[in-house]
RODO-2510 file (C-alpha; in nm, 4 decimals, decimal comma):
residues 433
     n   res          X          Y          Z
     1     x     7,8445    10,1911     8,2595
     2     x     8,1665    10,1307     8,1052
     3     x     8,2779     9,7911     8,0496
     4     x     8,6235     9,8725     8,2297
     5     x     8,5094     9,9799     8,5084
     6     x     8,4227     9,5765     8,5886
     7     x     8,7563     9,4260     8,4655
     8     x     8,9431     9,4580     8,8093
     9     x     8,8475     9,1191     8,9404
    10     x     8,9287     8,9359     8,6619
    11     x     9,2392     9,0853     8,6010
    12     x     9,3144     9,0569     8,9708
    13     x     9,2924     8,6248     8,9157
    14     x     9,4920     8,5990     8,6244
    15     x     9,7912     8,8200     8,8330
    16     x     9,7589     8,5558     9,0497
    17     x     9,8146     8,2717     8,8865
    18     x    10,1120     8,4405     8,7439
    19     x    10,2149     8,5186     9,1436
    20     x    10,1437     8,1412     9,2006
    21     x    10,2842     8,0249     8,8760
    22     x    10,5779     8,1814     8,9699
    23     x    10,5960     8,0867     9,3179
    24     x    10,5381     7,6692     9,2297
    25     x    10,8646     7,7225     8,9563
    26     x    11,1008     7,8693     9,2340
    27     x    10,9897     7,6166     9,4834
    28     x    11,0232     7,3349     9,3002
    29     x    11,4510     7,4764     9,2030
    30     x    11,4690     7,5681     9,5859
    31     x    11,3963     7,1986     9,6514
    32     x    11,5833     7,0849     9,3864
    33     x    11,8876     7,2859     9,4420
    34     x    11,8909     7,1943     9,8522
    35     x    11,8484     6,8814     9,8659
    36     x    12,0518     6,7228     9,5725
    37     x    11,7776     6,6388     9,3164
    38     x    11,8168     6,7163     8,9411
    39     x    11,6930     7,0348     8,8432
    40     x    11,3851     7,1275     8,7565
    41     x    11,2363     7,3119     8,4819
    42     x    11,0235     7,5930     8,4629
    43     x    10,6478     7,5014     8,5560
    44     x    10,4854     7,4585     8,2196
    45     x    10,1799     7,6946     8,1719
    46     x    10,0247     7,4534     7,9398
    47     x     9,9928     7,1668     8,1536
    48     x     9,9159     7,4271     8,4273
    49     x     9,6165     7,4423     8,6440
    50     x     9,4955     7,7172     8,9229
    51     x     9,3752     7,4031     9,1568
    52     x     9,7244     7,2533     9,1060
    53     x     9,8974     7,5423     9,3489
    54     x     9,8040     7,5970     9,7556
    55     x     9,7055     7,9523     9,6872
    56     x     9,6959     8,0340    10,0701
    57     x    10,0739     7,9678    10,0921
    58     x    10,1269     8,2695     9,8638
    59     x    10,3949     8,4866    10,0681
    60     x    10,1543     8,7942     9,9536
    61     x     9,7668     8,6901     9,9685
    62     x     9,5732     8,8965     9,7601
    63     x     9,2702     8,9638     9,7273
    64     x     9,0019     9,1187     9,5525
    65     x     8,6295     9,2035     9,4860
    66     x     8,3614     9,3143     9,2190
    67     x     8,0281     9,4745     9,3134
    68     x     7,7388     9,6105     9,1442
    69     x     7,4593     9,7571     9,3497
    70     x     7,1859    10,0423     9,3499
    71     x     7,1777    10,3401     9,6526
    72     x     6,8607    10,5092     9,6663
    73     x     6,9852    10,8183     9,8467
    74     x     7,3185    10,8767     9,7724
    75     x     7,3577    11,2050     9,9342
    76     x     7,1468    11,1251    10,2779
    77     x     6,9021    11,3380    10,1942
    78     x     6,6631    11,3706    10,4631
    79     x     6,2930    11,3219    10,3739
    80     x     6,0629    11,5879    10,2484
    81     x     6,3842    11,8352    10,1239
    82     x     6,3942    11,9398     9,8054
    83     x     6,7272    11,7650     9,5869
    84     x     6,9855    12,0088     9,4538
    85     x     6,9600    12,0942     9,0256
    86     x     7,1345    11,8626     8,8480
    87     x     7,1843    11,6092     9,1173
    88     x     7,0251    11,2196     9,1395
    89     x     6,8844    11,0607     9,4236
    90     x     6,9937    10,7553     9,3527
    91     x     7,1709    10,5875     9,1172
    92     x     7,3901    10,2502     9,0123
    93     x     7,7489    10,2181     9,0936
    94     x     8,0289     9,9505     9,0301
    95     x     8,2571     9,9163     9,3531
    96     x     8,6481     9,7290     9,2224
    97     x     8,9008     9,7041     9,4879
    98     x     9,2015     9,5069     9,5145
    99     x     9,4395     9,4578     9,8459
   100     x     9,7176     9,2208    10,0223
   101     x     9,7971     9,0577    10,3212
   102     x    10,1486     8,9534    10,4269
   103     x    10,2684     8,7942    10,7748
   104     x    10,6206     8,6748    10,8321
   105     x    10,8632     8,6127    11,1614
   106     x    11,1724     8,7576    11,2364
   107     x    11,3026     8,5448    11,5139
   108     x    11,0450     8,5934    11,8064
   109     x    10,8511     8,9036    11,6286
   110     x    10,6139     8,8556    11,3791
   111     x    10,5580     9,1227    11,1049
   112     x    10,2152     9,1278    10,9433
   113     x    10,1141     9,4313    10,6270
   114     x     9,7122     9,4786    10,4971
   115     x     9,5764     9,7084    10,2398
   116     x     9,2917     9,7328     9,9823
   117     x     9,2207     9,9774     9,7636
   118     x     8,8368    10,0575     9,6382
   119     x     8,6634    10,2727     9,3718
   120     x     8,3685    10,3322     9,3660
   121     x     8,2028    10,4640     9,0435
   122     x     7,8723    10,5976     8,9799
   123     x     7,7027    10,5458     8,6616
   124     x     7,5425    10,8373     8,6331
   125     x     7,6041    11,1092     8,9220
   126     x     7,9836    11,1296     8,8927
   127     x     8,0287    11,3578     9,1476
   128     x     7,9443    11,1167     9,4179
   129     x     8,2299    10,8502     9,3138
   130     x     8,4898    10,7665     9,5484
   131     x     8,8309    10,6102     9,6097
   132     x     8,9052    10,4418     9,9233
   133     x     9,1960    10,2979    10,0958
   134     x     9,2913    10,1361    10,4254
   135     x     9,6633     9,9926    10,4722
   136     x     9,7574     9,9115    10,7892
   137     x    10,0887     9,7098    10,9576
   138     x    10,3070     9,6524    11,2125
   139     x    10,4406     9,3872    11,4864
   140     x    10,3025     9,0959    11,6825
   141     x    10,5821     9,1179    11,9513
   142     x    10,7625     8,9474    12,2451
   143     x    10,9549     9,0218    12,5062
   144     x    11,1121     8,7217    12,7104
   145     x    10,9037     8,4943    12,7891
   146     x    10,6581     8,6617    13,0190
   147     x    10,5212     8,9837    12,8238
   148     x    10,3321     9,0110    12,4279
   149     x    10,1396     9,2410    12,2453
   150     x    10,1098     9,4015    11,9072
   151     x    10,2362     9,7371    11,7560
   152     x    10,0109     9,9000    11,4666
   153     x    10,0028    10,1757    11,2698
   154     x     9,7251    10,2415    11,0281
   155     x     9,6007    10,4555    10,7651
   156     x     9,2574    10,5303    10,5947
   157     x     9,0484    10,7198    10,4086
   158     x     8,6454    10,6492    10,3194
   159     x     8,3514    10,7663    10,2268
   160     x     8,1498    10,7889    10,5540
   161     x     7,7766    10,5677    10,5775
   162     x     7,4887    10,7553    10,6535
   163     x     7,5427    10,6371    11,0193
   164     x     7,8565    10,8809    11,0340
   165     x     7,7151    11,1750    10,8520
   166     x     7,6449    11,5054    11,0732
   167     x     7,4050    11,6364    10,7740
   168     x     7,3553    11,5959    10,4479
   169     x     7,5706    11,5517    10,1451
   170     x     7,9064    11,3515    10,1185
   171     x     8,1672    11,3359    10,3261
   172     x     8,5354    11,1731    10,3115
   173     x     8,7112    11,0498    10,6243
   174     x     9,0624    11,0441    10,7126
   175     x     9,1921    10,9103    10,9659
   176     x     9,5581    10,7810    11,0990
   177     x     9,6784    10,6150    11,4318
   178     x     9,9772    10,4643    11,6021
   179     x     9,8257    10,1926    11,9091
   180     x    10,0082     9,9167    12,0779
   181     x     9,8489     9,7087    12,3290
   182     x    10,0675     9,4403    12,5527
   183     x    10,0142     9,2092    12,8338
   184     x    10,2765     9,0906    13,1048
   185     x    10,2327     8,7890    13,3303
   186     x    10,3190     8,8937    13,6843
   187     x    10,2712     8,5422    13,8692
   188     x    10,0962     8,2161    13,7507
   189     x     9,6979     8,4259    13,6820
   190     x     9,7773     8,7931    13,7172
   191     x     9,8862     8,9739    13,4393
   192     x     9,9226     9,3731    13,3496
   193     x     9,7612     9,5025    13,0699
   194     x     9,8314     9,8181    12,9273
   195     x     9,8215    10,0340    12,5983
   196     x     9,8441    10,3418    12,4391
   197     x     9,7973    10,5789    12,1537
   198     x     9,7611    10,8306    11,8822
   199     x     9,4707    10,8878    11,6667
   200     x     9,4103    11,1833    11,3971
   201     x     9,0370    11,2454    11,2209
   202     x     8,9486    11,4610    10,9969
   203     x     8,6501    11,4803    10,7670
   204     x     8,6317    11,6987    10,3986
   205     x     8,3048    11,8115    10,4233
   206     x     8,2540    12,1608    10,6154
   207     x     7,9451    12,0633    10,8363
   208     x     8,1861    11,7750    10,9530
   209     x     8,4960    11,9139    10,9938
   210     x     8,3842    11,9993    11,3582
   211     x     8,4642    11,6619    11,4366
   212     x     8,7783    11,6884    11,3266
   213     x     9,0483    11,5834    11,6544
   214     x     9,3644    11,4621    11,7317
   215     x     9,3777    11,2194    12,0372
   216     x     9,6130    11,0220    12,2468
   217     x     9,4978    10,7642    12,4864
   218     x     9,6594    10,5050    12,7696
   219     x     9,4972    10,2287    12,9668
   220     x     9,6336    10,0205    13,2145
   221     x     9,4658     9,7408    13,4725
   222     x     9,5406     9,3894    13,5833
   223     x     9,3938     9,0628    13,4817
   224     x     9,3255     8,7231    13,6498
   225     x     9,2323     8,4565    13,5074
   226     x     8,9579     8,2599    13,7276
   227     x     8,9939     7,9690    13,5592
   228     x     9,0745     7,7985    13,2340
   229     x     8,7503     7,9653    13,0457
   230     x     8,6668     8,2665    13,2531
   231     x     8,8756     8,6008    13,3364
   232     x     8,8167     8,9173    13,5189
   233     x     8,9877     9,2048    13,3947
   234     x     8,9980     9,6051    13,5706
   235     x     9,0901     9,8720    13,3473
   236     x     9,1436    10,2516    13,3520
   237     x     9,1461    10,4078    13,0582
   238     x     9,2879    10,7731    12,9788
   239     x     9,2404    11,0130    12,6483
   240     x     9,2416    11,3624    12,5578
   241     x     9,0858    11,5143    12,2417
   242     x     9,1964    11,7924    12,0904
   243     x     8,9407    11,9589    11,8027
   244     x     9,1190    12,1100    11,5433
   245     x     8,9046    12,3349    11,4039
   246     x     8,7453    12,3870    11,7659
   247     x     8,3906    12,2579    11,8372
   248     x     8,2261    12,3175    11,5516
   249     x     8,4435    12,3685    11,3480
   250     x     8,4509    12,6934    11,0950
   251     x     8,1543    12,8410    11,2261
   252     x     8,3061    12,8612    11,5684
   253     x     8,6147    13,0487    11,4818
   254     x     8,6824    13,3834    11,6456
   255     x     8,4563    13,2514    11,8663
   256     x     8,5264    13,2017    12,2572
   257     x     8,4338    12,8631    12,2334
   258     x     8,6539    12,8333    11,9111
   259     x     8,9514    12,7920    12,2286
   260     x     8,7361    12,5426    12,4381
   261     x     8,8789    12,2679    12,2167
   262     x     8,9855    12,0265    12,4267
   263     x     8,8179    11,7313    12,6007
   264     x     8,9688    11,4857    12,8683
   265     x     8,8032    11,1199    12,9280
   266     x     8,8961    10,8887    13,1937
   267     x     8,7101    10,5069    13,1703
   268     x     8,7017    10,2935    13,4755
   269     x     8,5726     9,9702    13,3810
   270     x     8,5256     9,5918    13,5059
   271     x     8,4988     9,3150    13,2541
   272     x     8,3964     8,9679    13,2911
   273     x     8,4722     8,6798    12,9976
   274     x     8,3860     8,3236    12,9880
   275     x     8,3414     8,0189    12,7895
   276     x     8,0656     7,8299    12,9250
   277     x     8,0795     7,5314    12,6288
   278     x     8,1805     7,5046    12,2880
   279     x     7,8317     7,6720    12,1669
   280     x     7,8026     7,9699    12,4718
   281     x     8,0513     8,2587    12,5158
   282     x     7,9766     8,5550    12,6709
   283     x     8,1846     8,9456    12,7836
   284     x     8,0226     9,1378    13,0719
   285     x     8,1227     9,5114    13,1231
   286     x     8,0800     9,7541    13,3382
   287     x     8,1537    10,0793    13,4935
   288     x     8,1865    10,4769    13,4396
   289     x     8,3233    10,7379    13,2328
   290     x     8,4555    11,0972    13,3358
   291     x     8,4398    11,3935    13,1000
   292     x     8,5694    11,7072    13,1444
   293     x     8,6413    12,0171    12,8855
   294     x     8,5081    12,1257    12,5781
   295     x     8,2508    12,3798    12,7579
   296     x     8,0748    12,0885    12,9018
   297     x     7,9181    12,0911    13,2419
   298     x     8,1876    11,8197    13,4066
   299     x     7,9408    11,5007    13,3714
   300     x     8,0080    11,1498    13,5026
   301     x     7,8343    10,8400    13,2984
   302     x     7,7167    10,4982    13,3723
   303     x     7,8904    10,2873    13,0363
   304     x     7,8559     9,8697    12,9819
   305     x     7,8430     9,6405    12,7228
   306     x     7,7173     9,2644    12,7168
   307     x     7,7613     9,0353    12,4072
   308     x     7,7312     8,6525    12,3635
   309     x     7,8063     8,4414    12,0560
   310     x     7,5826     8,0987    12,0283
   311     x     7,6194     7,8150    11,8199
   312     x     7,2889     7,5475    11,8684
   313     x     7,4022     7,3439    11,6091
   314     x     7,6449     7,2932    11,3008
   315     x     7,3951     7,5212    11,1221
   316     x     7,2975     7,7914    11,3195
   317     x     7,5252     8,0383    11,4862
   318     x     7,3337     8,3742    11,6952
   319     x     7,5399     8,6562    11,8314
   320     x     7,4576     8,9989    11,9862
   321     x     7,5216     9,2703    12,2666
   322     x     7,3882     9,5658    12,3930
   323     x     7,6265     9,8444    12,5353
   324     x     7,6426    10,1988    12,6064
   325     x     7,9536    10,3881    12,5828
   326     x     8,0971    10,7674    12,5803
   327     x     8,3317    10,8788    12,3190
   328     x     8,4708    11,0633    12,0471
   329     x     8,1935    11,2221    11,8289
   330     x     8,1029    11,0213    11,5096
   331     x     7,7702    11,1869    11,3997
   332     x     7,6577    11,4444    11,6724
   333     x     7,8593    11,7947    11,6414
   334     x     7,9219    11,7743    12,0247
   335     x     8,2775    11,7513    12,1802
   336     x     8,1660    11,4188    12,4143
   337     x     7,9055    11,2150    12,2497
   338     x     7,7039    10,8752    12,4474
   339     x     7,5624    10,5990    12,2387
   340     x     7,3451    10,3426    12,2972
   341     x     7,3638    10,0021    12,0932
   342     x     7,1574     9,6965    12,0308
   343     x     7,2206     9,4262    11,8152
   344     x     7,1072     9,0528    11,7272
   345     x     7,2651     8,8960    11,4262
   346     x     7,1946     8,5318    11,2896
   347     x     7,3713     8,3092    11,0476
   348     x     7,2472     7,9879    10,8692
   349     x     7,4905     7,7511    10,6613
   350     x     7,1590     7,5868    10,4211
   351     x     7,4240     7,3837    10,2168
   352     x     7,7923     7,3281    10,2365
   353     x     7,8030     7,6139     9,9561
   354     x     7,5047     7,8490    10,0864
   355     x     7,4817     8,0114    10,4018
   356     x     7,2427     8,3464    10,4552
   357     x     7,3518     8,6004    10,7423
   358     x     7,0376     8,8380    10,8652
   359     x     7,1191     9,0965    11,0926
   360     x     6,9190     9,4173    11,3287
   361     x     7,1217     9,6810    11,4742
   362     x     6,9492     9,9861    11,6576
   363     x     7,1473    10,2394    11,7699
   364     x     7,0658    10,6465    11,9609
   365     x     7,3667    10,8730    11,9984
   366     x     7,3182    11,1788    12,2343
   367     x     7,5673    11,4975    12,2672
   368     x     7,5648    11,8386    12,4298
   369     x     7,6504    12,1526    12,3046
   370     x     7,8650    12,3759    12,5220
   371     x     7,7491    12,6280    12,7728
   372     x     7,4674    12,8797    12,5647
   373     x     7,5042    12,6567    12,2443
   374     x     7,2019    12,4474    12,2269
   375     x     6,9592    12,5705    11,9918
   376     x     7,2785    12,5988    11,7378
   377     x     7,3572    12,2599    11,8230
   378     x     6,9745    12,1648    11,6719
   379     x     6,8639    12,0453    11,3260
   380     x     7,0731    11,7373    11,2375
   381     x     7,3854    11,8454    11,4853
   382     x     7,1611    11,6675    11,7357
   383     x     7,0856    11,3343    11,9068
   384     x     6,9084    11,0751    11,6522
   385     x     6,8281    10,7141    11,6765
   386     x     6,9516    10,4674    11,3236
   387     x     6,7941    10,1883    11,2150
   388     x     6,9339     9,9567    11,0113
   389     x     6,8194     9,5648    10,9619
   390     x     7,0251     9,3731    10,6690
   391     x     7,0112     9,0432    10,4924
   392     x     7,2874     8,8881    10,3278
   393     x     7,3314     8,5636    10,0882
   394     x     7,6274     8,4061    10,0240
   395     x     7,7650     8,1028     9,7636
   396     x     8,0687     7,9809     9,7695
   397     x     8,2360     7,9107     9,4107
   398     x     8,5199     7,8011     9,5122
   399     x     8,7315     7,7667     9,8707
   400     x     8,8696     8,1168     9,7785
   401     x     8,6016     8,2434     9,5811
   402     x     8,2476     8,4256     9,6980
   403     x     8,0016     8,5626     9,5295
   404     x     7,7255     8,7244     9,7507
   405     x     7,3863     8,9137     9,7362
   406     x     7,2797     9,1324    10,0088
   407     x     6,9998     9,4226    10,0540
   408     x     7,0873     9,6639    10,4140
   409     x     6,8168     9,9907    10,5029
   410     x     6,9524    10,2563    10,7014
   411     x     6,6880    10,4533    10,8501
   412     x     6,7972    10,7153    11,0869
   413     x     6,5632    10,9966    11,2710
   414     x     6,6846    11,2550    11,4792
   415     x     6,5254    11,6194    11,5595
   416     x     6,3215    11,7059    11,2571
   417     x     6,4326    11,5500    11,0626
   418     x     6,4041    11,1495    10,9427
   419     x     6,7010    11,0196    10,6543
   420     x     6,6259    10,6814    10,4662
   421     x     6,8507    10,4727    10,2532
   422     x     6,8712    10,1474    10,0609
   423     x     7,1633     9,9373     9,9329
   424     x     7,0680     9,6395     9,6865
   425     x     7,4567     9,4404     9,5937
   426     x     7,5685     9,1703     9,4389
   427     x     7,9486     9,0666     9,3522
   428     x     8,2548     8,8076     9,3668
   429     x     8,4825     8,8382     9,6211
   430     x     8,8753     8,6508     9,6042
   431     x     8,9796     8,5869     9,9571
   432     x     9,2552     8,3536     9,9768
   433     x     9,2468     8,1954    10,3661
***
């Protein structure tokens, strides 16, 4: 593999001690210069030391990270099927990214910017590498003294886990969205909550592209708060998808169900959240989701979600949920897709420097094809249950600085059909906090 290809992170540190290098000089004049002391020179990079500067006052955080790791099946190819010519089932790859945070006020507002930037090179199969991005920003806002919320528009692209795959083969996701969520205090415990939306999603593979939609959601409800650790909330939530390239996707056009593209959703739900102690938290949902559209039989569906987050001692922390919910399609070609979740995930700090996060997630997703449609909608279009247990280790170099060693199987099974992969990596990550 070529040497470049790991250079990023260390490249990434030594910009940033120039950022901070240059930061401490106009600091020190700024002081100098406002509050009548002599001037001060330059900082001087010999005497200069990375531990000398407060990296996490940087205006601009970066940060950065270095992996090396093994996939086993690159291409989620399910068991038993032959490989294309010319093409490895698994293979090494180097994974480099680099990114910022910034967060600033503006009288009552407060503007905040992330991105990172990833590639993802393969040392062999070149055809699977990837570049991916995520940059999102926007405004923590206020208005008066009685209403808050934040405004956020976001931007993404990745290559999609096996858990969002419709089939075989690699697939790139795009997607793009415009949310802001708010809260209003109407008198002493009741507040209004609302929020609202825009999402766009659109994959690059052609078995995926039927889940390719535009949506645009609102949700409104009020909220009292019981107490000082416990609140009830009531929420109705409202979204439309729209499938671009109708349900699924190229094969359906000139179709009659290549119209039947749209899908409305309405969520009524009742949520419960308290604080029992410093160690015990827990969220309680519950309630039902409409669907209509899409060539779907109009269907009404029981969804809920529990999760708790304990911490028995200084060491330990345990956290997990179950749920079920109704949504947008992620890996079932379906226009309304219901998935059922389990998790159980538990941390262990061994030293001051080592800690070791293991974690179990089980999840089935189930969809319907439209009226006639259902033997089309077989194969790997259909329901399927994943798998996936994990196991990470983690040292900490520094405050900022992490270098890890994790191993995460994906096993997912579905009509037919059963798709395994494994992911052995180890790296440095730069996070200034």
């Amino acid at each position: 593999m070529r040497a470049e290809r790991f250079s990023v992170f260390w490249i990434a540190i030594c910009f940033s001690c120039g950022v901070a290098v240059a930061q401490e000089a106009s600091s020190q004049a700024a002081d100098a210069y406002l509050f009548g002391g002599e001037p001060v020179s330059p900082v001087s990079l010999e005497h200069w030391s990375p531990l000398d500067s407060n990296w996490a006052d940087l205006v601009l955080k970066p940060n950065f990270h270095e992996h090396i790791g093994y996939n086993d099946n690159i291409f989620a190819i399910a068991n038993g099927y032959p490989l294309p010519s010319g093409v490895l089932k698994g293979d090494w790859y180097n994974s480099a990214g680099v990114g910022g945070s910034s967060k600033f006020n503006l009288g009552d507002q407060q503007i905040f910017f992330d991105g990172t930037y990833t590639v993802i090179n393969y040392l062999h199969d070149h055809m699977a590498d990837a570049h991916n991005y995520s940059l999102d920003g926007g405004v923590n806002w206020m208005a008066g003294s009685h209403c808050q919320g934040k405004l956020i528009a976001s931007d993404s692209s990745h290559q999609a886990t096996i858990e969002e795959q419709v089939g075989p083969g690699l697939n790139t996701i795009h997607a793009a969205s415009l949310t802001n969520t708010g809260s209003c205090n109407v008198y002493e415990k009741l507040s209004w909550n609302f929020n609202g939306g825009f999402l766009e999603n659109t994959n690059s593979a052609v078995f995926s592209q039927g889940l390719d939609y535009r949506s645009w959601n609102a949700g409104m409800g009020p909220q009292y708060a019981l107490s000082e650790v416990e609140n009830a909330k009531f929420l109705v939530q409202f979204s439309e998808r729209d499938f671009t390239n109708g349900i699924f996707g190229p094969f359906s056009s000139g179709s009659a169900y290549g119209a039947l593209s749209r899908v409305d959703q309405v969520n009524y739900q009742l949520s419960y959240d308290r604080s029992f102690s410093d160690q015990f938290d827990m969220i309680l949902m519950g309630g039902f989701s409409s669907v209509r559209g899409g060539g779907l039989v109009p269907a009404t569906t029981p969804i809920y979600s529990l999760t708790f987050n304990w911490i028995p001692s200084q060491k330990w922390q345990v956290n997990g949920g179950v749920s079920q919910s109704v949504g947008a399609p992620s890996n079932v070609l379906t226009p309304s897709q219901t998935t059922m979740a389990e998790r159980i995930g538990v941390s262990y700090q061994w030293t001051p420097k080592i800690s070791m996060i293991a974690a179990l997630s089980r999840s089935s997703a189930t969809g319907y094809a439209p009226y006639g449609l259902t033997g089309y909608a077989a194969a790997y279009y259909g329901s399927n249950v994943s798998l996936s247990p994990s196991l990470k280790l983690n040292y900490a170099v520094t405050p900022f600085i992490n270098a890890s060693a994790s191993v995460q199987r994906s096993d997912r099974e579905g009509q037919g059909f059963r798709t395994v992969q494994d992911i052995v990596l180890v790296g440095l990550d730069y996070q200034p906090q």
